[in-house]
N, CA, C and O atoms as a GROMACS GRO file, in nm:
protein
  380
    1UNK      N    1   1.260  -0.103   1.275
    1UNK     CA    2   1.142  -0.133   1.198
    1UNK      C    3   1.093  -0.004   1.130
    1UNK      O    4   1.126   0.104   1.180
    2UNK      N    5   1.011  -0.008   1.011
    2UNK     CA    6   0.959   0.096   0.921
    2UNK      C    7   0.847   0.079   0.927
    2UNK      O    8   0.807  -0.029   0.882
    3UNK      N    9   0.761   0.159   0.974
    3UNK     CA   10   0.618   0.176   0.969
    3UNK      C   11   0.544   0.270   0.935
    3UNK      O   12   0.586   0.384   0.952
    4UNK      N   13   0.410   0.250   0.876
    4UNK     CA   14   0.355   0.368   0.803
    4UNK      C   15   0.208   0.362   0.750
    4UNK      O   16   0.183   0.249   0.707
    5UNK      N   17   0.123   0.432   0.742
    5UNK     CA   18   0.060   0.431   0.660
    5UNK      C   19   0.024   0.484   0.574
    5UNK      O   20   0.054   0.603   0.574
    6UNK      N   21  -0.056   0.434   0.458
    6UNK     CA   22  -0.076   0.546   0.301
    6UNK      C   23  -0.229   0.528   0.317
    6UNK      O   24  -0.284   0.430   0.368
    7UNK      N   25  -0.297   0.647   0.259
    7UNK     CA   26  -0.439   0.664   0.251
    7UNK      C   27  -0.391   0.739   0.109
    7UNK      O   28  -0.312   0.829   0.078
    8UNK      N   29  -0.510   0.627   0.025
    8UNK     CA   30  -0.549   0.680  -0.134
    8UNK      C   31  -0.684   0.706  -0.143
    8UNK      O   32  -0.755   0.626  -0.082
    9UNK      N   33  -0.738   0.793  -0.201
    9UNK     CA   34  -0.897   0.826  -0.280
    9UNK      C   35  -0.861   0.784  -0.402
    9UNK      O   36  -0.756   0.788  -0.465
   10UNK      N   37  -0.984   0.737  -0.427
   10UNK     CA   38  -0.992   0.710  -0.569
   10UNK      C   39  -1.148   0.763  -0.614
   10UNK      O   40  -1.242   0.764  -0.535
   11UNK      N   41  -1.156   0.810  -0.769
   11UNK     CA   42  -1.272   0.817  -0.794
   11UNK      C   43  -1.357   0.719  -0.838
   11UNK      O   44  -1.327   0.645  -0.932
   12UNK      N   45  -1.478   0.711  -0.771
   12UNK     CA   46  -1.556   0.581  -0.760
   12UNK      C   47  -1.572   0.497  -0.880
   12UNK      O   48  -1.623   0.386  -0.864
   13UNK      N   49  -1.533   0.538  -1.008
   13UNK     CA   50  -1.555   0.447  -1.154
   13UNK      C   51  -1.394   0.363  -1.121
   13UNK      O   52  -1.382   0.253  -1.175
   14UNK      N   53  -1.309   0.399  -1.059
   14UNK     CA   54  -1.137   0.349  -1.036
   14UNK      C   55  -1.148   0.277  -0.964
   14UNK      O   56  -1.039   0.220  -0.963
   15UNK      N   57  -1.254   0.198  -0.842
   15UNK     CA   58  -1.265   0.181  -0.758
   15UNK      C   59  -1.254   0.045  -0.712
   15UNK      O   60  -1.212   0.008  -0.603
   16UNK      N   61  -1.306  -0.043  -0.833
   16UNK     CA   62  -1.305  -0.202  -0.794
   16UNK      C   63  -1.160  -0.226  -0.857
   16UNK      O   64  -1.108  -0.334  -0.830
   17UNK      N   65  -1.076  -0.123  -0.950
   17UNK     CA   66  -0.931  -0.143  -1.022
   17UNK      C   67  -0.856  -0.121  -0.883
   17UNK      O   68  -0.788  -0.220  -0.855
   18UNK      N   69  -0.850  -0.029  -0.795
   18UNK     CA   70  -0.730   0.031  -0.710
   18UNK      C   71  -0.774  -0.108  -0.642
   18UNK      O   72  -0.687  -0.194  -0.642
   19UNK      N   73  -0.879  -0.137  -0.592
   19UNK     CA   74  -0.891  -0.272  -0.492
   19UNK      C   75  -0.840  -0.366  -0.545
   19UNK      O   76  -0.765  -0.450  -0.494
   20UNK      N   77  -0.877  -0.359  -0.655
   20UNK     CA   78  -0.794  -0.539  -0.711
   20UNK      C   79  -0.609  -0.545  -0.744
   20UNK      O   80  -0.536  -0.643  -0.753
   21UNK      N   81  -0.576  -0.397  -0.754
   21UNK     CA   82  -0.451  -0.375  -0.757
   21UNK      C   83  -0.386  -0.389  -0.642
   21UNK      O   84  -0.289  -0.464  -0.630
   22UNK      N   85  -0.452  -0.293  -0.513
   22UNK     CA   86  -0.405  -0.355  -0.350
   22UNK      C   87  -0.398  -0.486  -0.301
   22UNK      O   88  -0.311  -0.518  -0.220
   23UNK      N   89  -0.486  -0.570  -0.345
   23UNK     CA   90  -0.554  -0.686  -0.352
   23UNK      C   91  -0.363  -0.756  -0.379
   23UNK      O   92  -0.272  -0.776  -0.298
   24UNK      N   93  -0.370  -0.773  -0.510
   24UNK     CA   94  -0.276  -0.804  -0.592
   24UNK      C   95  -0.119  -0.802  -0.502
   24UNK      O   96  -0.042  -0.892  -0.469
   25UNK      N   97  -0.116  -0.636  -0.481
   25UNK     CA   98  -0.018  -0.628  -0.430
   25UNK      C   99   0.043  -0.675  -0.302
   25UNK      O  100   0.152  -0.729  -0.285
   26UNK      N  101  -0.056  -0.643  -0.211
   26UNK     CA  102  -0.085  -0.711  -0.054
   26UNK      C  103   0.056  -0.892  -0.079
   26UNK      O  104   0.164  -0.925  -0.031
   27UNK      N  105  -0.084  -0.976  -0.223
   27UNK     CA  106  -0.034  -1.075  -0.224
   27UNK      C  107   0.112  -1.091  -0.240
   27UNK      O  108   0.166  -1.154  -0.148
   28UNK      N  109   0.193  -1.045  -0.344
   28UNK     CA  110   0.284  -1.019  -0.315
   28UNK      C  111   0.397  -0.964  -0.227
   28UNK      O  112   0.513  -1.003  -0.212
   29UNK      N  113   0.340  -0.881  -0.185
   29UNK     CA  114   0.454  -0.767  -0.108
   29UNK      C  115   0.461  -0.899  -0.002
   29UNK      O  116   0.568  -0.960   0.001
   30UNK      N  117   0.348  -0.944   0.087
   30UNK     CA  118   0.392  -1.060   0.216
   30UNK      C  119   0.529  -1.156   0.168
   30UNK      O  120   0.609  -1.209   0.244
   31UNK      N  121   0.528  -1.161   0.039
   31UNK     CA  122   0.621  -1.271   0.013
   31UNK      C  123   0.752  -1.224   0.017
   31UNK      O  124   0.851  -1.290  -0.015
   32UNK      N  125   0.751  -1.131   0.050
   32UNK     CA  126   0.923  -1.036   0.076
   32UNK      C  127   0.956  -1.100   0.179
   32UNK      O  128   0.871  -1.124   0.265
   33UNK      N  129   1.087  -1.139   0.192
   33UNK     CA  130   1.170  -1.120   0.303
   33UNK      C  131   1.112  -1.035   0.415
   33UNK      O  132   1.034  -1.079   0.499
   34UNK      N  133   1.155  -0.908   0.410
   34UNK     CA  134   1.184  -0.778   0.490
   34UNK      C  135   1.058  -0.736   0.498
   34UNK      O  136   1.049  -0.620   0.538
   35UNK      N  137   0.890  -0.828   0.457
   35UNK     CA  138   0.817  -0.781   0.507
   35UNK      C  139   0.752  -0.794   0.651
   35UNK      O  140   0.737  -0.909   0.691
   36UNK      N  141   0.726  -0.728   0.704
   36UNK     CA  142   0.648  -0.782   0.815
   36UNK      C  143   0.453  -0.760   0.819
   36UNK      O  144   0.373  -0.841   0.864
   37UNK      N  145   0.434  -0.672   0.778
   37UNK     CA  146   0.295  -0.661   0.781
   37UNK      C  147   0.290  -0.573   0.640
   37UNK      O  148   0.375  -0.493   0.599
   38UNK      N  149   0.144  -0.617   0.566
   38UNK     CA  150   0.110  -0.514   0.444
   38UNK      C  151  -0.053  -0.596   0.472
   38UNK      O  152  -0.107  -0.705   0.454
   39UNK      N  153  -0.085  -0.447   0.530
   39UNK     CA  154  -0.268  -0.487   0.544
   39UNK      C  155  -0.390  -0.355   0.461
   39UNK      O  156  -0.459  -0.265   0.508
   40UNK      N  157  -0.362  -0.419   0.289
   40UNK     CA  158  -0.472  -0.295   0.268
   40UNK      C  159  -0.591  -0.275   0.311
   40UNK      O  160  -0.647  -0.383   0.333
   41UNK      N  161  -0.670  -0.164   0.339
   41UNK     CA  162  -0.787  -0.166   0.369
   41UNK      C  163  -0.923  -0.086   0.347
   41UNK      O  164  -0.908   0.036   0.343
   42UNK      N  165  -1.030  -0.125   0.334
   42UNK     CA  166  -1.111  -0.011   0.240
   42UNK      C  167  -1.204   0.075   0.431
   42UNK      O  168  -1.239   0.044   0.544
   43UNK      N  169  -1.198   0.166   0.357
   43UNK     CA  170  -1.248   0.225   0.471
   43UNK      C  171  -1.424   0.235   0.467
   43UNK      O  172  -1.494   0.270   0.372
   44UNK      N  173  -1.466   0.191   0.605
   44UNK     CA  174  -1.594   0.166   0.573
   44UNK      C  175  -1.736   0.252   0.530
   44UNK      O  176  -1.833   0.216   0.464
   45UNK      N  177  -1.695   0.424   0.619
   45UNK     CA  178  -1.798   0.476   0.542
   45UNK      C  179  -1.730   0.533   0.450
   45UNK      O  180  -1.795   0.629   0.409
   46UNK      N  181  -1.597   0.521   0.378
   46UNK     CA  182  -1.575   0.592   0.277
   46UNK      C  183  -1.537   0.550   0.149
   46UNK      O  184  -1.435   0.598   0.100
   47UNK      N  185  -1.630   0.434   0.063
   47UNK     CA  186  -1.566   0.304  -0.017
   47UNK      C  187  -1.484   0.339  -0.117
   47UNK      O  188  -1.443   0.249  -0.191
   48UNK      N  189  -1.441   0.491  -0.143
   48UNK     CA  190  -1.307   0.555  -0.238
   48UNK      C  191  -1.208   0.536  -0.169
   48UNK      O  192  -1.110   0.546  -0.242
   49UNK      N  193  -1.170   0.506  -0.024
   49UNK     CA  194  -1.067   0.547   0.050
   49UNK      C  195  -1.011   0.430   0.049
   49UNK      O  196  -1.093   0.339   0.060
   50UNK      N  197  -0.915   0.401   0.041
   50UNK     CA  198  -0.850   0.246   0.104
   50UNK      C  199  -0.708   0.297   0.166
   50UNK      O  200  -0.634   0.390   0.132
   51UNK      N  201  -0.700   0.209   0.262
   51UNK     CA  202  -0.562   0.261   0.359
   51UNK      C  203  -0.492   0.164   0.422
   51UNK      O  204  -0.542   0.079   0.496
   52UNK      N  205  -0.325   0.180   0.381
   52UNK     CA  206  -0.254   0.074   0.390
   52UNK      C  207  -0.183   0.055   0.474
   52UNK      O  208  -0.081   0.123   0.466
   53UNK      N  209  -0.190  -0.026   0.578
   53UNK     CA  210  -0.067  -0.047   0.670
   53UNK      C  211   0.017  -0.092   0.619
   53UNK      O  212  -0.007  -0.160   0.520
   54UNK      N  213   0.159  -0.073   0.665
   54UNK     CA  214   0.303  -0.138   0.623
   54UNK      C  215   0.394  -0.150   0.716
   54UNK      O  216   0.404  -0.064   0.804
   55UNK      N  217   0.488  -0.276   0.712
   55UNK     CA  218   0.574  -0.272   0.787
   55UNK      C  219   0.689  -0.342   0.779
   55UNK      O  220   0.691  -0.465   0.789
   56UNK      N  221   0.782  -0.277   0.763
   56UNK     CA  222   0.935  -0.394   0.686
   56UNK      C  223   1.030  -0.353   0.798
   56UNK      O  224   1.031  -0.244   0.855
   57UNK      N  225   1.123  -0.476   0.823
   57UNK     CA  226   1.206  -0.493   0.887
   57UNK      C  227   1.344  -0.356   0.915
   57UNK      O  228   1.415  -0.317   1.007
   58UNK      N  229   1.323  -0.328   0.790
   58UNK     CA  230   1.421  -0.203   0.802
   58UNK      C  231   1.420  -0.141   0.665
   58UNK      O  232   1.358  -0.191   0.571
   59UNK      N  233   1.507  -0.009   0.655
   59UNK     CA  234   1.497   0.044   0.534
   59UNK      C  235   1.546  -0.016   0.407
   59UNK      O  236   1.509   0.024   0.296
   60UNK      N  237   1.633  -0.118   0.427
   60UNK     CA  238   1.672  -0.176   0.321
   60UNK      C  239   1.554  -0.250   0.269
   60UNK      O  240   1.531  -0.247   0.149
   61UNK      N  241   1.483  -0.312   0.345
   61UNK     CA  242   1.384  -0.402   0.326
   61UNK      C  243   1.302  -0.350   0.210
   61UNK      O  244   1.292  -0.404   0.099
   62UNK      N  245   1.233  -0.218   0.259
   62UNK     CA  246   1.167  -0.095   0.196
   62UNK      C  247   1.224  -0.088   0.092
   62UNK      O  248   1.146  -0.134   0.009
   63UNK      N  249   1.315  -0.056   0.044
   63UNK     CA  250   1.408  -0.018  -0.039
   63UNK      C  251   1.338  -0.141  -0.162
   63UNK      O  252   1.290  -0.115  -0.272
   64UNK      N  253   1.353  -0.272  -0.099
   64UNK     CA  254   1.375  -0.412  -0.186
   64UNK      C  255   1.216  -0.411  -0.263
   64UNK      O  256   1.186  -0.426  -0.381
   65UNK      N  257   1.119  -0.382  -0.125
   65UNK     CA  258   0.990  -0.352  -0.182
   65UNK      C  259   0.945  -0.260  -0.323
   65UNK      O  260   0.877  -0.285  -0.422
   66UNK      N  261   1.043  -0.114  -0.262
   66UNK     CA  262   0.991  -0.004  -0.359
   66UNK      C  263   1.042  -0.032  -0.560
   66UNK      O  264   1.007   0.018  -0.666
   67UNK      N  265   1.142  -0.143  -0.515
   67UNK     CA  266   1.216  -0.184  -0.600
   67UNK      C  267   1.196  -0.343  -0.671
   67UNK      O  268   1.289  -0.404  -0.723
   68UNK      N  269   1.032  -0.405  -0.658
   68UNK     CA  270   0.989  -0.499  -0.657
   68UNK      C  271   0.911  -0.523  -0.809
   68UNK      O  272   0.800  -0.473  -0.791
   69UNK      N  273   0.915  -0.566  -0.924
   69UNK     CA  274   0.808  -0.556  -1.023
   69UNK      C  275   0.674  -0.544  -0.966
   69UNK      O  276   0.598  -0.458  -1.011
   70UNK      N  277   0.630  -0.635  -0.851
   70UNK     CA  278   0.491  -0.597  -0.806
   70UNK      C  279   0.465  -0.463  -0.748
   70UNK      O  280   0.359  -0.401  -0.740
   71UNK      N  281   0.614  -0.423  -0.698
   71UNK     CA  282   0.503  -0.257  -0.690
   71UNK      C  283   0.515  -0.175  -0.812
   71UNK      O  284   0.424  -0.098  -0.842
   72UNK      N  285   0.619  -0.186  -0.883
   72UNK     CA  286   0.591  -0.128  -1.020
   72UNK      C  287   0.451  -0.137  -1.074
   72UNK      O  288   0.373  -0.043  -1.091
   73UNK      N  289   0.431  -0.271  -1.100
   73UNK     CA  290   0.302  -0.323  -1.156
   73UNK      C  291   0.181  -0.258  -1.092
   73UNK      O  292   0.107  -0.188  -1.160
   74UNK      N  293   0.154  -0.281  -0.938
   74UNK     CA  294   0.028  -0.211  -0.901
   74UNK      C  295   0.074  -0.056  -0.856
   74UNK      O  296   0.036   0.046  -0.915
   75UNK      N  297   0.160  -0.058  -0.744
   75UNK     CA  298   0.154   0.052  -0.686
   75UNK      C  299   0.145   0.207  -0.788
   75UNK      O  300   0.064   0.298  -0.800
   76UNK      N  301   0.296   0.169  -0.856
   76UNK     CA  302   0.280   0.291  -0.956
   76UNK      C  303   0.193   0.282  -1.077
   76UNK      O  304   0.128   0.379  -1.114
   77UNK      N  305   0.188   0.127  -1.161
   77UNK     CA  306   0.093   0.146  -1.233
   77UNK      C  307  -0.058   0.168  -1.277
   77UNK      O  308  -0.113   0.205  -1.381
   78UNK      N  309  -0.108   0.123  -1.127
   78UNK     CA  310  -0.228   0.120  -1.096
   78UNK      C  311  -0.275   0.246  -1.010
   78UNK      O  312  -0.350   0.340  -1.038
   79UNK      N  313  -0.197   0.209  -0.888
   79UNK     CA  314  -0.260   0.318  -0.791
   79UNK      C  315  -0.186   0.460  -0.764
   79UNK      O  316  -0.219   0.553  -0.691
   80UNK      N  317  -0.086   0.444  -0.839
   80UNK     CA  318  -0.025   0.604  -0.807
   80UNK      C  319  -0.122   0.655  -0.953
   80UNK      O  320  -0.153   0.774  -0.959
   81UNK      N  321  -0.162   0.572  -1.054
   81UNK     CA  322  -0.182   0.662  -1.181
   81UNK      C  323  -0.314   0.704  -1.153
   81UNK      O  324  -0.344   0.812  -1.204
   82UNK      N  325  -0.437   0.621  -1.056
   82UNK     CA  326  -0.610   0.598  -1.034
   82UNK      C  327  -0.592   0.728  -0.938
   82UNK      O  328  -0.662   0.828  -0.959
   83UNK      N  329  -0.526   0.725  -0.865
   83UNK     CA  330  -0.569   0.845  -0.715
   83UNK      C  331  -0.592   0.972  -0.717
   83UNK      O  332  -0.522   1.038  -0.794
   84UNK      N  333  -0.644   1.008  -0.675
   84UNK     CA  334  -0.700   1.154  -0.651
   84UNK      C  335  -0.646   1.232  -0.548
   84UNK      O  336  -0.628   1.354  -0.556
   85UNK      N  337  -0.615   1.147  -0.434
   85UNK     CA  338  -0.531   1.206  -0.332
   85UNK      C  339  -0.437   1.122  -0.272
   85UNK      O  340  -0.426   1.016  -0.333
   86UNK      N  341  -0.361   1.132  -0.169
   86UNK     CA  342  -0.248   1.021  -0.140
   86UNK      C  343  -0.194   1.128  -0.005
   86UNK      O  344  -0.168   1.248  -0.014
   87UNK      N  345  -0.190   1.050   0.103
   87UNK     CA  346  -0.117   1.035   0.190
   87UNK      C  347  -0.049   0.977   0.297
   87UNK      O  348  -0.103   0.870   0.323
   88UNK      N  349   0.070   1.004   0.390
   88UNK     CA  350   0.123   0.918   0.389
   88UNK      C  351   0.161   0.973   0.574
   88UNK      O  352   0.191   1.089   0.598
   89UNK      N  353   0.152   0.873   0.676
   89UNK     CA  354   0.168   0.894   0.790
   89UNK      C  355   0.298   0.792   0.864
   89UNK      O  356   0.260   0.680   0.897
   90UNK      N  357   0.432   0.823   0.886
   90UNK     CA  358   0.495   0.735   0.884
   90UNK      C  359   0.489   0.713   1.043
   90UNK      O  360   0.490   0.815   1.112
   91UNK      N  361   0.482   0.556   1.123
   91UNK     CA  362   0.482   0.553   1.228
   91UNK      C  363   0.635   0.528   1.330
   91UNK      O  364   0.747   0.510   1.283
   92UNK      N  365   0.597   0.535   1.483
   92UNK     CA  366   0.704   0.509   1.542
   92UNK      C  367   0.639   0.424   1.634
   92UNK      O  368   0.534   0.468   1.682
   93UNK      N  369   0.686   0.288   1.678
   93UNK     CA  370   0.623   0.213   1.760
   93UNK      C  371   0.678   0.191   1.938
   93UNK      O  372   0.788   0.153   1.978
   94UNK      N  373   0.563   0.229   2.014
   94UNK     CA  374   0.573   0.260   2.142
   94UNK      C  375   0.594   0.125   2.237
   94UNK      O  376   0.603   0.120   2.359
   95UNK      N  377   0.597   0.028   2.150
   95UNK     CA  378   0.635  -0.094   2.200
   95UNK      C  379   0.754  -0.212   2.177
   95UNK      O  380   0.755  -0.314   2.246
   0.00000   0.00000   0.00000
């Protein structure tokens, strides 16, 4: 399994766009195969921040995602172009 999460800032005029783009994308990305979890989320005292859980079956899966028109469409067109910062914590699961 591939797990991870991304934390974006955005500046607050970008703010209801990056949501409706996560929004967007969320909807899609579940409809993958190789997804297993995609939970965006806005962080509560920080309403620029939104942070994404992810989780695909394996790297190919990932692969199919990164390689999806919907992440073209939001991820890079929307939210890689809106952000201010971006990072990325990849997980390992203890269970």
């Amino acid at each position: 399994m591939v797990s991870f999460v991304i934390r974006y800032r955005f500046a607050s005029e970008d703010r209801a766009e990056a949501v409706e783009a996560a929004r967007q994308l969320a909807i899609a990305s579940r409809q993958e195969p190789g997804n297993i979890v995609y939970s965006p989320n806005q962080v509560e005292d920080d309403p620029d921040s939104l942070l994404i859980l992810e989780q695909y079956a394996d790297e190919k899966a990932l692969a199919a995602h990164r390689a999806s028109e919907h992440f073209k469409k939001y991820a890079i067109g929307v939210l890689a172009q809106k952000m201010k910062e971006r990072a990325v914590e990849n997980l390992v699961s203890l269970a």
